[in-house]
N, C-alpha and C positions, 0 to 999 in steps of 0.2 A: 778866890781860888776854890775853895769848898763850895760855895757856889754853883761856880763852872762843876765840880764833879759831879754835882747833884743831880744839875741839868743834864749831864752825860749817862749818867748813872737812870735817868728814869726813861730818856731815849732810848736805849738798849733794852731796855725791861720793855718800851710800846713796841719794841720791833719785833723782840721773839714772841710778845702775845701776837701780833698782828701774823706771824707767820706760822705758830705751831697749828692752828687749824687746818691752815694749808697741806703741813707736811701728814699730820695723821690720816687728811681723807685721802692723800696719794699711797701712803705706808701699806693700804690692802690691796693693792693694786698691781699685776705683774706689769714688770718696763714694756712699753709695747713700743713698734719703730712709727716715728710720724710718717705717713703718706705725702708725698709732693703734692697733692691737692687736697682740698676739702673735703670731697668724694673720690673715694680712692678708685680705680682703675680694676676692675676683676676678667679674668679669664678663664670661662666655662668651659671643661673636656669632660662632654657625656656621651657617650651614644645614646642613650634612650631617652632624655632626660626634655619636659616639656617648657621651650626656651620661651616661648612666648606667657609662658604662665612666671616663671622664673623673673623674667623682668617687670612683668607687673606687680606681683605680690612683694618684689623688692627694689621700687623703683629710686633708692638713693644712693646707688652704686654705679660707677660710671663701666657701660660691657663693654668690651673692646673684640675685635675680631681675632686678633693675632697675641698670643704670648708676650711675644717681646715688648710688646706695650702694656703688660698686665705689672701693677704694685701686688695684685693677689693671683696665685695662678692655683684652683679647684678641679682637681681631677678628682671624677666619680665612675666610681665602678663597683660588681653586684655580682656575686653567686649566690648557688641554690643551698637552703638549707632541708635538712633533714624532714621539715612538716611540708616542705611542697613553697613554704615561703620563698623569699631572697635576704641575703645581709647584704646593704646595701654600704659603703665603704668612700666616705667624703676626706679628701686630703687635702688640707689648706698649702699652702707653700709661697712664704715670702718672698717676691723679686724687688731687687734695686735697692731701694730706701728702706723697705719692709721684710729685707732676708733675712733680719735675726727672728724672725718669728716663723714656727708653722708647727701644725698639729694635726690629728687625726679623729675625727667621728664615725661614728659607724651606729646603724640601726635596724632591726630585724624586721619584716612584713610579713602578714600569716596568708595562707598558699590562694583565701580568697580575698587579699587588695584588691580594691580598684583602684582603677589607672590616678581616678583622682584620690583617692584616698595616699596612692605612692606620691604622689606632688606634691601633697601637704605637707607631708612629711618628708621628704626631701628640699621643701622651700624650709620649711622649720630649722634643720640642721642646716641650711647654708645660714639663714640668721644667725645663728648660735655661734658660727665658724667666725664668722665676721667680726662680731660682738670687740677681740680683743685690738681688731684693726683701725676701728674707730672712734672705741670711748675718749679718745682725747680730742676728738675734733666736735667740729658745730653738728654734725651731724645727733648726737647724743641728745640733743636738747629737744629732737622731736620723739625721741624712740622711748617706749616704757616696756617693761616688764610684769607678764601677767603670770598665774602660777595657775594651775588649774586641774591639778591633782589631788589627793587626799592625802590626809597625813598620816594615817594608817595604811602602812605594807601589808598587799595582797599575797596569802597563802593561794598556791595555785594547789587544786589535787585535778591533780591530770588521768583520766579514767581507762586513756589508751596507752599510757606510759611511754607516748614519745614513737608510738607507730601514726603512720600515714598513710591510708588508700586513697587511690585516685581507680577511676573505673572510665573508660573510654567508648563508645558504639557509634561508630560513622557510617554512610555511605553514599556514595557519589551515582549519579546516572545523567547519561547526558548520548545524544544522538540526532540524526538528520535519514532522511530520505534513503540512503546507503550503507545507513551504517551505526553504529549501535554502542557503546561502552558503559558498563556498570560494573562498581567494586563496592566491597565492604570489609570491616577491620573491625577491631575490638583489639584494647587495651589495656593491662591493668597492672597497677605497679603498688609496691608495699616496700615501706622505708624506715627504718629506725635509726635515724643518727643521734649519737651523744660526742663529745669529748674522747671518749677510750674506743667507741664500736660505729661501727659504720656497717649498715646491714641493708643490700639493695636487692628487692626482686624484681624482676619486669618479666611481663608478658605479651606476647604478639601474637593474631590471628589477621590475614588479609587474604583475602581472594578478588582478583579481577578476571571479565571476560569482554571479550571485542569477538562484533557480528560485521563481517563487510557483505556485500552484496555486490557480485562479479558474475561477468557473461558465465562461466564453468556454474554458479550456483551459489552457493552462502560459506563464504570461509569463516572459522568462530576458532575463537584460540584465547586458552587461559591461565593462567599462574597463580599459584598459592606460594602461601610462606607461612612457618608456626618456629615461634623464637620462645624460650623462657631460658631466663637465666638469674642467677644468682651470686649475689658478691658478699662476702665477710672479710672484715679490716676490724684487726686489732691495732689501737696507737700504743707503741713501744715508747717513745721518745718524743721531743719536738722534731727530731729528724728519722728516726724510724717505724715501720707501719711494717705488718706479716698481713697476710689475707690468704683466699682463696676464691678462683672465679670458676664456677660451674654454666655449663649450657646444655640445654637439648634441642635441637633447632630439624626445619624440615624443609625442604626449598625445591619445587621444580624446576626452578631455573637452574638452578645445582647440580642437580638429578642426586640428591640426597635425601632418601625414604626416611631415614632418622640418624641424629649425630647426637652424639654423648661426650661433652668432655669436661674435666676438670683440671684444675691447674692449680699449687699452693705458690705462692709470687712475695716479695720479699722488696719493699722500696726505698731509696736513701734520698731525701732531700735537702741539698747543701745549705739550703733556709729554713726556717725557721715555718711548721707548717702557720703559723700566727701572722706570716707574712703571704700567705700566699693571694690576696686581694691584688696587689701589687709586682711581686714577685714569686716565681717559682724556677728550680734547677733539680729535678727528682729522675731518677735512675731507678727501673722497674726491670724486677726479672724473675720469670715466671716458667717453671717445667711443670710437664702433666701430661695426663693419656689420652686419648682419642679414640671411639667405638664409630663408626662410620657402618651405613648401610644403606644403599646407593637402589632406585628404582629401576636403572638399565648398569649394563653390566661394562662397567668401563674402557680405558685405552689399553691401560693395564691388565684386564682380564679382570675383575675383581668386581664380586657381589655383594663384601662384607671385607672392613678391613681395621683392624685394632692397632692404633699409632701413638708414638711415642713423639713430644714437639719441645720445643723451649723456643724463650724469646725475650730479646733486650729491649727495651724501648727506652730511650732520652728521651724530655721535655725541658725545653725552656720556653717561661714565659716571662716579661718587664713590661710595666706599662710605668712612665716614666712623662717626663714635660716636652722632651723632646720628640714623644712618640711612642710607639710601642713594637716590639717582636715577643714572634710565639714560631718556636722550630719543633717540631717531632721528627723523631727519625724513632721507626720499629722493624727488627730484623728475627725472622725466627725460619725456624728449618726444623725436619723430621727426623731424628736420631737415626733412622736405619738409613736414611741417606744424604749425608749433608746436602747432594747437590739440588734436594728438591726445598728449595727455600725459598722465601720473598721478603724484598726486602722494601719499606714505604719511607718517605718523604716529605712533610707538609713544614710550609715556612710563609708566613705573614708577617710585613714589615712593613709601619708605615711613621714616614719621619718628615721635622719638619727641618727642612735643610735650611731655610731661611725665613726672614719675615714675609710671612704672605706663601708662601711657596711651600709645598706638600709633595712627596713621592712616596707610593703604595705599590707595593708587589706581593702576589698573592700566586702560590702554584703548590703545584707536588705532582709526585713521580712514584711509580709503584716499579721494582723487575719482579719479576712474577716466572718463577719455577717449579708452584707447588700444586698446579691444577690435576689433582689426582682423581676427580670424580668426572671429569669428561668420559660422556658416554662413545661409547664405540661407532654406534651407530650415526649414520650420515645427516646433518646439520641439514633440515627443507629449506626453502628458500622462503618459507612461511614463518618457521624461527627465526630466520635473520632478520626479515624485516621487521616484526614485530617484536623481536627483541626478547623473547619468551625464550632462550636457552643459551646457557652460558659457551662463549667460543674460546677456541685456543687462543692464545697470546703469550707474548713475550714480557710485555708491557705496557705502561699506560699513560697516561699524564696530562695537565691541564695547567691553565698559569692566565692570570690576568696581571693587568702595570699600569699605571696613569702616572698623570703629573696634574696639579692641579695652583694655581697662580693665583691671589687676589689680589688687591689695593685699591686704594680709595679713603673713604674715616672710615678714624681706629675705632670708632663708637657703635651701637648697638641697642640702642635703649630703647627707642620706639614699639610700639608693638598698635600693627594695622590688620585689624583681620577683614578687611573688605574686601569683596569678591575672592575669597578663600587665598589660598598659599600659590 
């Protein structure tokens, strides 16, 4: 009998040794969900994003075409930062077997990326994203981990303190036997974004001119336009922002010799601005004065005209697995006369209603009541065609729709670049 215990007694003792190594190298370890296959199934939502380089630099992931067959579904999306870069915004998201897991990476690009320079580092973070998807399968046995930074933290002294110029000079010419077209522009913008300040200038200069050649002689007709304006945003809160947006703008198609306005605007966003990569619900509302001075003398009789405006705009924007919408509605009107107001429209929406199947609608709608700088004088038939002078209307609007259908394999791995795309 002491025997038998003994022998029981040192069994027990070979089992927890043979097992506590086991449990300590899992212990560091977050619980991740097993994949239904060895290679798990992923699903790519980028627009910009280079698919062909994507599945070569990460060829042990199985692509799949459609969501609904993804164990990983990676939505990637990017705005602009404050130096002219992008933060670029990678969301893992578990399906099926894998839904107790997902997470978020994000990475900043300075305003001169190149394209491949963005790939690398966009293929780098989807590595990274994965990482917790498959360290438990066979996959792990081929992959290593290389570290290639230093281990001294870089003090940055930054000499521009977080401003950014950009400077633009284009111009275009192009023409035939009859007829002649040349423009040119210049652009220049200056940016200081942090956390609390958001500080935007832009600037615009363009001038075009068109030569036709007609039995009467040579018709030549031409358009300018000069924009600068200015934005300041102080952050209140996660949800609140004050600002003010100033302009001076000059427009022949307008028949506006110069326009001055400024406007102090006030914003509430029901999210979290820390989400807005993915979501945004912001309510903008903006009153201010307007100095207007018009090169022909209006409908209204009027050479010079000093006005008072306000205006509400909603935004919503989701970009989500099953799709994405983005609505704007903006309404604003003249204090001295509510009924000269406009009111705009814009709504994209694109979903996926089923496996393989997509529907996109895209439009907007403008009413339009507030055209106060129509010149008096009679519209040739020289402006109309060529578009050189703004016309009365009521309204306006435009709108595209598809439906788009696939099937066939769910897969996607190959990458054939012969005879191009």
């Amino acid at each position: 009998m002491r025997n038998t215990h003994i022998l029981l007694l040192k069994s027990l003792l070979l089992i927890i040794l043979l097992a506590g190594p086991v449990f300590s190298c899992r212990a560091g370890f977050p619980k991740a969900p097993k994949a239904s296959q060895v290679a798990p199934n992923v699903y790519l939502d980028c627009r910009f994003c280079d698919f062909d380089f994507i599945r070569s630099e990460i060829p042990y992931v199985n692509y799949v075409y459609d969501r609904s067959n993804a164990d990983i579904y990676i939505l990637i999306t990017r705005q602009s930062t404050g130096s002219g870069g992008r933060e670029y915004t990678l969301s893992f998201l578990g399906q099926g077997s894998s839904s107790a897991y997902s997470d978020t990476l994000s990475f900043v690009t300075l305003h001169d990326a190149t394209d491949d320079e963005v790939r690398h580092e966009l293929t780098r973070h989807i590595e990274i994203g994965l990482i917790p998807y498959i360290y438990n399968t066979k996959i792990m046995e081929s992959l290593s981990i290389e570290y290639k930074g230093k281990r001294d933290s870089l003090v940055v002294d930054d000499k521009w303190k977080l401003w950014f110029f950009r400077i633009n000079l284009g111009g275009h010419l192009e023409g035939e036997a009859a007829s002649s077209n040349y423009s040119y522009s210049s652009t220049f913008s200056a940016d200081r974004i942090t956390e609390n300040w958001k500080i935007k200038f832009r600037g615009r200069y363009s001038y075009e001119k068109d030569s036709y050649d007609i039995d009467e002689g040579t018709l030549t007709s031409s358009e300018s336009h000069k924009n600068f304006s200015l934005l300041t945003v102080k952050s209140l809160t996660p949800h609140w922002s004050v600002g003010v947006s100033t302009h001076l703008s000059s427009s022949t198609y307008d028949n506006i010799s110069s326009s001055l306005s400024a406007a102090p605007g006030i914003e509430y966003n029901f999210y979290p601005y820390s989400e807005s990569t993915r979501r945004e619900f912001r309510l903008l509302y903006e009153i201010g004065y307007e100095i207007d001075h018009y090169y022909e003398e209006t409908i209204f009789s009027k050479m010079k005209e000093v006005l008072l405006q306000e205006s509400l705009e909603i935004g919503y924007e989701t970009k989500n697995p099953w799709g994405r919408i983005d609505i704007f509605i903006r309404g604003s009107h003249f204090l001295h006369d509510f009924r000269k107001n406009h009111l705009s429209l814009y709504s994209e929406i694109s979903l996926r209603l089923y496996k393989g199947f997509s529907l996109y609608l895209e439009g907007g709608y403008s009413r339009i009541r507030d055209q106060l700088a129509l010149p008096k004088s009679e519209v040739t038939i020289d402006e109309v065609l060529l578009q050189r002078r703004q016309l009365e209307t009521q309204y306006s609007y435009w709108g595209d729709v598809g439906l788009e259908f696939s099937f066939g394999s769910i897969y996607n791995n190959i990458v054939n670049p012969r005879f191009g795309d």
